[in-house]
C-alpha positions as CSV (number, residue, x, y, z in Angstrom):
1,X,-46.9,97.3,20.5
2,X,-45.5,98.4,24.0
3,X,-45.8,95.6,25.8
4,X,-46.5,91.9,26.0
5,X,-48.4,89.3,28.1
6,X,-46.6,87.1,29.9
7,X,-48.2,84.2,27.3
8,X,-46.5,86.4,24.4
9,X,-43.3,87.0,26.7
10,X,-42.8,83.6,27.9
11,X,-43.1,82.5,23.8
12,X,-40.6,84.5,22.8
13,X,-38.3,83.3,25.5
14,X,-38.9,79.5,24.7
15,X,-38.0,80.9,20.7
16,X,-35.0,82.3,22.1
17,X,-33.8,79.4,24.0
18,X,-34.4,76.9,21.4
19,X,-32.6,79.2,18.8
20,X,-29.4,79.3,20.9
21,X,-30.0,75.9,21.8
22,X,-29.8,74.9,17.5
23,X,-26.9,78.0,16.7
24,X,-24.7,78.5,19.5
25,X,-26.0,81.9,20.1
26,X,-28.7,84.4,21.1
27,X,-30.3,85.5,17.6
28,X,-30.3,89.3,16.8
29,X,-34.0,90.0,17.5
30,X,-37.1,88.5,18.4
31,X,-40.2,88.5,16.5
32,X,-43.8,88.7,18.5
33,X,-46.8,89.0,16.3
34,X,-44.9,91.0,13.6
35,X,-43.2,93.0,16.9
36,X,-39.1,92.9,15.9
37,X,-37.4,93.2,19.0
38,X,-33.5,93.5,19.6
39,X,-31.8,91.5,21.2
40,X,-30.8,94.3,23.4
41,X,-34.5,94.9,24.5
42,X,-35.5,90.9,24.9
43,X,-32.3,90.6,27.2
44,X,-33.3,93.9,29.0
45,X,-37.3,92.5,29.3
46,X,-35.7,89.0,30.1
47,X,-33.6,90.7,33.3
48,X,-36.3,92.8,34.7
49,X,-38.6,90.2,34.5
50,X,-36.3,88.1,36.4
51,X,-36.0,90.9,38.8
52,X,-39.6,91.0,39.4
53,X,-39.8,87.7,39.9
54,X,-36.9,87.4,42.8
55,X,-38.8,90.4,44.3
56,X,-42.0,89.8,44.3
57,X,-42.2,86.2,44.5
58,X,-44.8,86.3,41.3
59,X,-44.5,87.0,37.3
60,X,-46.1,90.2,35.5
61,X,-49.2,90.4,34.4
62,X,-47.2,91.9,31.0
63,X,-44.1,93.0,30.0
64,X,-43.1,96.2,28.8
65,X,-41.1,96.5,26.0
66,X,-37.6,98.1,25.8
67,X,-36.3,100.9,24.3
68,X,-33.7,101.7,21.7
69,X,-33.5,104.9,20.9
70,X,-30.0,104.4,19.2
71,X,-31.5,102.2,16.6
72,X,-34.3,104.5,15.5
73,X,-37.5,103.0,17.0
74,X,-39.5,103.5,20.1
75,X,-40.8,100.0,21.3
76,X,-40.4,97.5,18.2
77,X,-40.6,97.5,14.3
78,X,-43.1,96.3,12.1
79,X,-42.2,93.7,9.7
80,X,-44.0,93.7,6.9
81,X,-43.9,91.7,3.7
């Protein structure tokens, strides 16, 4: 997965917010369909989202996600059980 739709994106945001919301802080990664996503790259999707927003005056169709080359994987990693 390199991207999300705004339905998916706007999802994991409201997970995000309600996890601060209960713990005080931003959790370390986001999980979208089995996607793990660090909190690095959900703050970096977050910003330029907000970007396009301010510049554009409309949200994306989808969002792409980040990269974090440092951490060993390209777009997100698969949980599995």
């Amino acid at each position: 997965m390199e991207e999300l739709t705004l339905k998916q994106y706007r999802r994991m945001v409201d997970e995000v917010i309600e996890f601060r919301k209960l713990n005080g802080k931003m959790p370390k990664y986001a999980v979208v369909e089995g996607c793990k996503i660090s909190r690095k790259d959900y703050l970096n999707m977050i910003e330029n989202v907000n970007k396009f927003l301010l510049e554009t005056g409309r949200n994306p169709g989808r969002v792409e996600i980040g990269s974090t080359h440092e951490r060993g994987y390209k777009s997100c990693e698969f949980i599995t059980h």
